[in-house]
C-alpha positions in Angstrom: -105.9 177.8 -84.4 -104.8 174.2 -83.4 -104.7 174.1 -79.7 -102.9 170.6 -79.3 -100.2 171.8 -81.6 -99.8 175.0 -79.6 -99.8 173.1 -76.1 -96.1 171.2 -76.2 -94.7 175.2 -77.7 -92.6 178.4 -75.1 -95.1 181.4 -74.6 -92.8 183.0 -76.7 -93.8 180.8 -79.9 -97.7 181.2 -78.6 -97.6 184.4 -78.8 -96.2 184.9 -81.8 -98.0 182.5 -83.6 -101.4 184.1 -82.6 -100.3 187.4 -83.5 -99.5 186.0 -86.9 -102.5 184.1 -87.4 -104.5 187.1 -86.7 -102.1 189.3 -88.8 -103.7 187.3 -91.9 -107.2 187.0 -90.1 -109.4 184.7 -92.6 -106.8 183.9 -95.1 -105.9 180.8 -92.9 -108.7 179.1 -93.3 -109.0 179.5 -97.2 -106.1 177.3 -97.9 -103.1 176.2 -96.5 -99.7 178.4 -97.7 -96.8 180.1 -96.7 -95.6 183.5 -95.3 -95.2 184.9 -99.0 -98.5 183.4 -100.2 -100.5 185.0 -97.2 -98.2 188.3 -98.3 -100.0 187.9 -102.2 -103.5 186.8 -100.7 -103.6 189.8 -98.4 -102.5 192.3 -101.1 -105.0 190.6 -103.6 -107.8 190.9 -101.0 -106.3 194.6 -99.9 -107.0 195.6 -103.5 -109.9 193.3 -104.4 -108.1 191.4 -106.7 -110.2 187.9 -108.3 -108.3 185.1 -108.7 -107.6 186.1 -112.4 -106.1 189.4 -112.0 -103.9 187.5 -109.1 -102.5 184.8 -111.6 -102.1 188.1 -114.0 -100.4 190.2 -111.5 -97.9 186.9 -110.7 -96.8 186.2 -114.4 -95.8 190.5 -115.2 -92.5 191.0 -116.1 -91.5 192.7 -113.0 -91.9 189.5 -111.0 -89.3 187.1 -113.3 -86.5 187.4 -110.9 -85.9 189.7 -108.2 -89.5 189.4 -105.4 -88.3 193.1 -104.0 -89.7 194.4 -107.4 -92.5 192.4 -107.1 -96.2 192.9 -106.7 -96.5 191.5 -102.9 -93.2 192.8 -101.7 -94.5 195.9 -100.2 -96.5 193.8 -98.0 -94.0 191.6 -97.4 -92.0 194.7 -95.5 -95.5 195.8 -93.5 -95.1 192.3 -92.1 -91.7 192.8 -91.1 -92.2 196.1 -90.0 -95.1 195.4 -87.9 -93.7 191.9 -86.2 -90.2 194.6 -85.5 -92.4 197.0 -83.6 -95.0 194.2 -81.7 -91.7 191.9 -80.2 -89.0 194.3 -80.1 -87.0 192.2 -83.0 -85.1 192.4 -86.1 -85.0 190.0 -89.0 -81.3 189.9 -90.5 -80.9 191.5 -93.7 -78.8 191.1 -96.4 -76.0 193.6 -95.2 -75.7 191.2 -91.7 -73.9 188.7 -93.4 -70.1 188.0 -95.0 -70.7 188.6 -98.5 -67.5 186.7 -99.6 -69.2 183.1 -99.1 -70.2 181.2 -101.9 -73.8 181.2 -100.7 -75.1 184.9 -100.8 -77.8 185.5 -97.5 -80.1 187.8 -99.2 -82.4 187.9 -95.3 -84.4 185.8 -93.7 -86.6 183.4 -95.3 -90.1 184.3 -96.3 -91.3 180.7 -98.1 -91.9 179.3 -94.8 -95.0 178.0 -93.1 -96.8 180.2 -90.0 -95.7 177.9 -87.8 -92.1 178.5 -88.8 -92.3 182.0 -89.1 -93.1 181.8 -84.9 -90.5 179.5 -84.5 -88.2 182.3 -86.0 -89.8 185.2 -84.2 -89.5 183.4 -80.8 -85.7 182.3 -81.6 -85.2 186.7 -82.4 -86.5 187.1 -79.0 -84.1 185.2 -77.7 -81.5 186.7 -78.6 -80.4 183.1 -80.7 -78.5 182.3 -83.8 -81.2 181.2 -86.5 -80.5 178.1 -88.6 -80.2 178.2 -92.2 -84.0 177.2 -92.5 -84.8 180.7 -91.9 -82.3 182.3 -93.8 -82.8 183.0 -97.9 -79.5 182.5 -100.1 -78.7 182.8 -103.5 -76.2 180.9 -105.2 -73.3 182.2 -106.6 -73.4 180.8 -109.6 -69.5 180.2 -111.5 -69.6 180.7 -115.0 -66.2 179.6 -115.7 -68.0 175.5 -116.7 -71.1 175.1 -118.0 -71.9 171.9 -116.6 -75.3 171.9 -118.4 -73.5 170.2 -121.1 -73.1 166.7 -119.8 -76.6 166.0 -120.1 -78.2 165.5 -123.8 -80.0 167.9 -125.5 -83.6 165.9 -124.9 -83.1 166.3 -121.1 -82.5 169.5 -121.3 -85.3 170.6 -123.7 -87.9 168.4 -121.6 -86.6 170.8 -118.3 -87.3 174.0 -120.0 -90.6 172.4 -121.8 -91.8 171.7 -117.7 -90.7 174.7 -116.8 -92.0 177.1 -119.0 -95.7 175.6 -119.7 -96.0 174.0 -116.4 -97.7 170.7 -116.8 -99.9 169.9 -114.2 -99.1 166.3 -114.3 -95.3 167.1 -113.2 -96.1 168.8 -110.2 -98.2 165.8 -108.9 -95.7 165.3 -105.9 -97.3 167.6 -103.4 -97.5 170.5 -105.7 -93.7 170.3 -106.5 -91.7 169.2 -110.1 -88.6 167.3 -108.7 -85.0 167.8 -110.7 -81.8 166.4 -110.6 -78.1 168.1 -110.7 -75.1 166.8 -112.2 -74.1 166.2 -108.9 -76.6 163.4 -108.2 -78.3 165.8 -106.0 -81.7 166.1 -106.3 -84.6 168.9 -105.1 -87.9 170.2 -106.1 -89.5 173.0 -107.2 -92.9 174.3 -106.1 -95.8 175.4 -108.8 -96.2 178.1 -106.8 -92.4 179.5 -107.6 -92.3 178.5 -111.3 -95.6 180.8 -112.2 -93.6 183.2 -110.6 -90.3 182.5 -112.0 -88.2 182.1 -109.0 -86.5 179.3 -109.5 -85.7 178.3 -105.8 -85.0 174.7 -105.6 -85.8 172.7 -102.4 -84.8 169.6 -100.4 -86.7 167.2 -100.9 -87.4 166.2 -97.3 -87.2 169.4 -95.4 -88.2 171.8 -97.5 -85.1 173.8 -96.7 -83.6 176.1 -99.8 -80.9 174.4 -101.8 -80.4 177.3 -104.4 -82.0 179.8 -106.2 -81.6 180.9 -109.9 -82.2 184.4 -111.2 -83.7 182.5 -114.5 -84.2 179.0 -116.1 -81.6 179.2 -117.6 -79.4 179.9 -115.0 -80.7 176.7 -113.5 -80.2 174.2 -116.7 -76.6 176.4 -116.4 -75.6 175.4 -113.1 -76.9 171.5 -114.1 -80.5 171.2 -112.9 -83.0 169.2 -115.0 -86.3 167.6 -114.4 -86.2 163.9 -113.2 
């Protein structure tokens, strides 16, 4: 546990990031990840899953688009569940929030570091609004122009080429593919999230969710290709 990093943090935050970095016990010192990759590491270990039947268990058909029918989600809610009972909190859920915006909050956001994840615990605790770092959206997608179309038919076979076989020599920028939108946006796209098809597309500086897509094509839909 990194004590200097702790020392300038509430008691609040310190004690919620020990409890979480016992709650995954070992599996912080194998590699550095997020909430959701702990969440697959300790149901892999739980089950004594190798490395092969993890990679196996991340490309089934059950995992393409929706994570609640996914392999780790059932750990996902023990989390939850357990960090409800030990502060005396509640993560948002989908049914908290105004389903008539044009960014659907599906809950809070799971594809955020330990660190984060206390950060977010210590803010429930205090009764505090949470930023949109800790929440998980979905775009709303509209249908009505497929914007897709402006760029050429190269570009847009290249994306789904990346996308689908996963080059390692495209995710070279810290383990992320970055795209562009027809809207002269740009965002990337972890390896992590494209083995397991969820197309969530990132800031580039922050980290923070931009938009998600159900499926690639979805994404090339909505104007997204590689860069």
């Amino acid at each position: 546990m990194n004590e200097i990093y702790l020392h300038n943090h509430s008691s609040e935050y310190k004690e919620a990031y020990e409890v979480i970095f016992n709650y995954f016990g070992g599996l912080t010192f194998m590699l550095e990840s997020n909430v959701s990759g702990y969440c697959k590491l300790l149901h892999a270990q739980k089950n004594g899953w190798d490395v092969n039947r993890l990679y196996a268990e991340s490309k089934r058909a059950d995992d393409l688009s929706n994570p609640e029918r996914s392999y780790w989600w059932s750990e996902w809610l023990l989390f939850v569940d357990y960090f409800e009972n030990e502060f005396g909190i509640r993560f948002p859920k989908e049914i908290d929030f105004d389903e008539d915006s044009e960014e659907r909050v599906l809950g809070v956001n799971y594809d955020i570091s330990i660190e984060k994840m206390a950060e977010m615990i210590s803010l429930l605790m205090a009764e505090e609004e949470l930023p949109n770092e800790f929440l998980r959206f979905e775009n709303i997608p509209n249908y009505q122009e497929n914007v897709s179309s402006k760029w050429s038919d190269e570009l847009i076979a290249l994306t789904k080429n990346v996308l689908n076989d996963l080059p390692i020599a495209s995710f070279m920028n810290g383990g992320h593919c970055i795209l562009k939108s027809i809207n002269r946006k740009f965002g990337k796209i972890s390896l992590d999230d494209a083995i397991s098809y969820q197309y969530k597309i990132k800031d580039i500086e922050t980290g923070e969710l931009l938009v998600s897509f159900e499926t690639l094509d979805d994404l090339i839909d909505a104007g997204w290709v590689v860069d």
